[in-house]
MDAnalysis code that builds the backbone (N, CA, C; Angstrom):
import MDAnalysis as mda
import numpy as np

u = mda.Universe.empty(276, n_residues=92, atom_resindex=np.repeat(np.arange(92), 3), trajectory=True)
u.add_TopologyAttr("name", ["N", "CA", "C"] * 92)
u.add_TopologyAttr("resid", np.arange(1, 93))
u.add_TopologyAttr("resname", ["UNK", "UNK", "UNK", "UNK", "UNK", "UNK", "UNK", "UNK", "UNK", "UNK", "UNK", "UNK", "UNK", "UNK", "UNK", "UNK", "UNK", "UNK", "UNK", "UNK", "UNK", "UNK", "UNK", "UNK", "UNK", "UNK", "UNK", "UNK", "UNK", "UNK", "UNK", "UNK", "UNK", "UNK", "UNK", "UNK", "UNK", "UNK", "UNK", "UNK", "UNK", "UNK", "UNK", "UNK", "UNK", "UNK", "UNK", "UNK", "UNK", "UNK", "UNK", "UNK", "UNK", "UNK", "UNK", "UNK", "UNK", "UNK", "UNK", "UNK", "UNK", "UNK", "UNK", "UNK", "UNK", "UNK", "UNK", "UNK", "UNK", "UNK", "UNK", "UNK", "UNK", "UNK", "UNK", "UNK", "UNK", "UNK", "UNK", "UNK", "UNK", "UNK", "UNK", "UNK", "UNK", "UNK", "UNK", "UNK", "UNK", "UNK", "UNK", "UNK"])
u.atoms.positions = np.array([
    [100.287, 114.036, 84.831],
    [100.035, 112.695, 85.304],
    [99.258, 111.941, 84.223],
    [99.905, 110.831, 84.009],
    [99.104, 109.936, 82.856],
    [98.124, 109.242, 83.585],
    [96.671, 108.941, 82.804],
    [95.729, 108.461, 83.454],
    [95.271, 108.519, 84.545],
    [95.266, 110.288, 85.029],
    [94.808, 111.009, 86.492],
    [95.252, 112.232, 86.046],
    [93.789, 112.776, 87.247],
    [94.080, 114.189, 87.919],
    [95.141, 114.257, 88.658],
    [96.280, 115.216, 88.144],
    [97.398, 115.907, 89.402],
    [96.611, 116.591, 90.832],
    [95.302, 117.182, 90.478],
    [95.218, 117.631, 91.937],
    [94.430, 116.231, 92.784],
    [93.831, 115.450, 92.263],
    [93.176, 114.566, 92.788],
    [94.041, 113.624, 93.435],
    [95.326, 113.079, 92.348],
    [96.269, 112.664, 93.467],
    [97.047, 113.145, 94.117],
    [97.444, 114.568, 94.507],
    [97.984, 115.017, 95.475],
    [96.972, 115.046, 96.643],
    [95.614, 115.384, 96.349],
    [94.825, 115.300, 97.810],
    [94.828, 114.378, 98.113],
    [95.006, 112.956, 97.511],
    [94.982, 111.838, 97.902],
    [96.516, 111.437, 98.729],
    [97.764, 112.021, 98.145],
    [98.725, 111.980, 98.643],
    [99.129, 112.106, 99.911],
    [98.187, 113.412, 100.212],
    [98.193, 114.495, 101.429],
    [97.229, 113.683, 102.114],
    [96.257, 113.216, 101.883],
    [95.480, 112.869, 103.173],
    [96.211, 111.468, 103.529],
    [97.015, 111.029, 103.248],
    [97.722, 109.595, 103.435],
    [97.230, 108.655, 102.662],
    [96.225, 108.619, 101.096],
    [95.437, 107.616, 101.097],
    [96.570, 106.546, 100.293],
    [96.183, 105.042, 99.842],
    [97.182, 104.270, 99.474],
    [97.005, 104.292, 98.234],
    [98.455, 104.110, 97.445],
    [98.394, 105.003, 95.933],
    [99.591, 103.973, 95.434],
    [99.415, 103.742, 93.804],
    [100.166, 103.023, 92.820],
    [100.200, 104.060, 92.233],
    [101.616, 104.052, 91.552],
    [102.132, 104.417, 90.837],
    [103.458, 104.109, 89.614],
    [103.330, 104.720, 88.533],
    [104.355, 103.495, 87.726],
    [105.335, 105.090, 87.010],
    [106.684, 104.986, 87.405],
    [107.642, 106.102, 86.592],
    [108.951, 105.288, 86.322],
    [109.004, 105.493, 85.153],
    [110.134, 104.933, 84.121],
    [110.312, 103.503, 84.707],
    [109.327, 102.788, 84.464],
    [109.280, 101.382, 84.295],
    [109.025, 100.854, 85.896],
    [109.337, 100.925, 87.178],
    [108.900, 101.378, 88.159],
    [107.657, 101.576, 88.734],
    [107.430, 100.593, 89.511],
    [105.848, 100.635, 90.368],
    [106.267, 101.046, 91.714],
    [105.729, 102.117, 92.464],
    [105.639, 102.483, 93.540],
    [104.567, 102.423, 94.114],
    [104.390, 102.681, 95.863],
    [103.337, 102.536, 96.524],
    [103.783, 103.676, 97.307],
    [102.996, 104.236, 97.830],
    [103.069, 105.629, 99.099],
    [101.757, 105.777, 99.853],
    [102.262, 105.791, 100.867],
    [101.117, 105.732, 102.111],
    [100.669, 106.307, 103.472],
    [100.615, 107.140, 104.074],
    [100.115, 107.918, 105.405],
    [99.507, 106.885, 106.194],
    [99.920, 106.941, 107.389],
    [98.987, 106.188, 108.181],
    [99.385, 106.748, 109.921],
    [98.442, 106.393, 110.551],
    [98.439, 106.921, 111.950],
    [98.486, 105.190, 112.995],
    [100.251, 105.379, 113.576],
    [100.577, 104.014, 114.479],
    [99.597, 104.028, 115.943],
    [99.073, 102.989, 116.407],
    [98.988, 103.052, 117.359],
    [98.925, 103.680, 118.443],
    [100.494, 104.605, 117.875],
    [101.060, 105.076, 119.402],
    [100.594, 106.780, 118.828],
    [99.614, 106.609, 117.857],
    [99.315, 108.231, 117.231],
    [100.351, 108.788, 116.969],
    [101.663, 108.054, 116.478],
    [102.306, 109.033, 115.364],
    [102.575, 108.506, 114.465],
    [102.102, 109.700, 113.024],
    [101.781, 109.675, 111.904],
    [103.125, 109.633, 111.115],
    [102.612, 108.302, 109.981],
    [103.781, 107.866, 108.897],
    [103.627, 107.886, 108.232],
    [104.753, 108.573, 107.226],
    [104.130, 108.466, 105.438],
    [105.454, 108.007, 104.847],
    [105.412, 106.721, 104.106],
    [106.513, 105.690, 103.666],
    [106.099, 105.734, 102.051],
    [107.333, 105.475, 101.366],
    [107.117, 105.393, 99.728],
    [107.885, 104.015, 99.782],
    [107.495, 103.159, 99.169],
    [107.927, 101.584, 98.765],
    [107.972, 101.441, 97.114],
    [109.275, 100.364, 96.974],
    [109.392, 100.676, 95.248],
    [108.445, 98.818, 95.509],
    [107.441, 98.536, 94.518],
    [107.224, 97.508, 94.336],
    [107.846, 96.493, 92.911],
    [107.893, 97.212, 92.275],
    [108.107, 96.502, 91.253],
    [109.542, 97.097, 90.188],
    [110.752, 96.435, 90.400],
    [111.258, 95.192, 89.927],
    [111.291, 94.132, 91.209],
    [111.433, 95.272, 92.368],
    [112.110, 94.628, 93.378],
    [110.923, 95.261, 95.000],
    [110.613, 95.061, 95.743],
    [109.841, 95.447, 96.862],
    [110.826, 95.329, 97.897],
    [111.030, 97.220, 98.017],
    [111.370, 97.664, 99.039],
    [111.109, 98.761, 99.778],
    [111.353, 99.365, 100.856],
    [110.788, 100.097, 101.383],
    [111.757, 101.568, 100.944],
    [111.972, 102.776, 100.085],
    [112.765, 103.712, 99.654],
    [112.846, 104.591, 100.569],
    [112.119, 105.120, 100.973],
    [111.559, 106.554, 102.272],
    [110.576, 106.276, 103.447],
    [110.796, 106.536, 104.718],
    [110.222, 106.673, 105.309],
    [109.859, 108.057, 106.250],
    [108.969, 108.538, 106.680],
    [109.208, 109.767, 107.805],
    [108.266, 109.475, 108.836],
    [108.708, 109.735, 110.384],
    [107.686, 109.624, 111.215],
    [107.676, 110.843, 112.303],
    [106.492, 110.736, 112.730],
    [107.010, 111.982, 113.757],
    [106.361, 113.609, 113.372],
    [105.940, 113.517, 111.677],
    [105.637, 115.102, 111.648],
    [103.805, 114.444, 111.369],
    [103.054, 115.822, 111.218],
    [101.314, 115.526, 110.567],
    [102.205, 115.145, 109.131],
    [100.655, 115.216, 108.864],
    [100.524, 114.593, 107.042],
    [101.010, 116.083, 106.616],
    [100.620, 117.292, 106.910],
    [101.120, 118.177, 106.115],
    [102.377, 118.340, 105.900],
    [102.939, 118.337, 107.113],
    [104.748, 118.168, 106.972],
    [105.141, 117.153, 106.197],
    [104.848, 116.224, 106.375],
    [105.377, 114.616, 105.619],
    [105.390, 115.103, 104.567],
    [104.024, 115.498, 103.989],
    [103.737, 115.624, 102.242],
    [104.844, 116.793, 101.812],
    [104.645, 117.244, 102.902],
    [106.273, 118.801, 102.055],
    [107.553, 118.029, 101.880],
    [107.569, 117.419, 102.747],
    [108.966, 117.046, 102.930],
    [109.165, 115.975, 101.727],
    [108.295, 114.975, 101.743],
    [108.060, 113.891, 100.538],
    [108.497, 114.718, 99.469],
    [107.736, 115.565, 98.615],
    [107.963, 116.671, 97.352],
    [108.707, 116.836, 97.287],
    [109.411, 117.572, 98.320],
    [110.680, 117.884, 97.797],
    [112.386, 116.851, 97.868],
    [112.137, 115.622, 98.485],
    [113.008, 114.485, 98.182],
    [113.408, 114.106, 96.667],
    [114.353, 113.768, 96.332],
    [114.838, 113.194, 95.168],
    [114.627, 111.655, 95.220],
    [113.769, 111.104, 95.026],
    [113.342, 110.073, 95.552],
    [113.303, 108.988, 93.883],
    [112.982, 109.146, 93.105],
    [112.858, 108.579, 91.837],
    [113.546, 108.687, 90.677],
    [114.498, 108.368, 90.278],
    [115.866, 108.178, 89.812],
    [116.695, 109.670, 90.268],
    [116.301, 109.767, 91.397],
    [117.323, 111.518, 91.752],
    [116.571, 112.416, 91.565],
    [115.738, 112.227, 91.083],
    [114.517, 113.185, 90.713],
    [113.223, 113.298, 91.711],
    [112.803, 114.737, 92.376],
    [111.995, 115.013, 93.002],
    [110.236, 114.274, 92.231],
    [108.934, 114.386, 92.875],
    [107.701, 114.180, 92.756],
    [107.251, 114.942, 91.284],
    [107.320, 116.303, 91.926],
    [107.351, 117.230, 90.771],
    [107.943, 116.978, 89.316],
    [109.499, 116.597, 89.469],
    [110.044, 116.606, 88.073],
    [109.220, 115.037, 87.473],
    [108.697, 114.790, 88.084],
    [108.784, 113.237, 87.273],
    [107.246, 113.099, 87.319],
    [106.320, 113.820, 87.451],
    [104.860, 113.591, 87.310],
    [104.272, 114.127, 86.315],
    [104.757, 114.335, 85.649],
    [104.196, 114.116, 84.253],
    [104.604, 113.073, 83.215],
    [105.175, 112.300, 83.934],
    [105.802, 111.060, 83.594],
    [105.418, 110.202, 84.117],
    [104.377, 110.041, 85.360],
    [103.931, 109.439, 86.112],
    [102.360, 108.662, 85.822],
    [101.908, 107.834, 85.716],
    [101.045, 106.600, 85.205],
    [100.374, 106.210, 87.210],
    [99.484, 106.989, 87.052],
    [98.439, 106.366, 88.278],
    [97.707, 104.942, 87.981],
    [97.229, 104.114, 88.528],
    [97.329, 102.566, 88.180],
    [96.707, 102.363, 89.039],
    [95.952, 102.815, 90.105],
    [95.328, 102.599, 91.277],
    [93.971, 103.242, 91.323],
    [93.316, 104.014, 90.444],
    [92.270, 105.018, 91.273],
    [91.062, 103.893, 90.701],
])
């Protein structure tokens, strides 16, 4: 991870906290949060060229979400893992 700790932002990942991120030109946002109705969401949004919403999951804890997140191909086809060391934190 450029300009961050890998474990610091995965705990941050995992506890739902709200996170920027920039991979191959690409600003993302990812976020955990607990609705109303107490069930827990963790959504990845591309912000920048374009702001949209890419992934969503609802329905599991944060621990499930965060597994499930990882292992998605979510960033040009490419999982969390393959692309974080390519990855530019922009938020802490």
């Amino acid at each position: 991870m450029i300009n961050g700790d890998i474990n610091e932002f995965t705990d941050k990942l995992w506890s739902g906290e709200e996170l920027i991120y920039v991979y191959n030109g690409k600003k993302y946002f990812s976020q955990g949060y607990l609705r109303e109705d107490k069930v827990y969401v963790f959504e990845l949004q591309l912000w920048e060229p374009e702001v949209k919403t890419l992934w969503q999951i609802s329905g599991k804890d944060n621990q499930e979400s965060y597994e499930i997140f990882l292992k998605q191909p979510l960033f040009d086809g490419k999982t969390f893992w393959e692309i974080e060391k390519d990855t530019e934190w922009v938020d802490y």
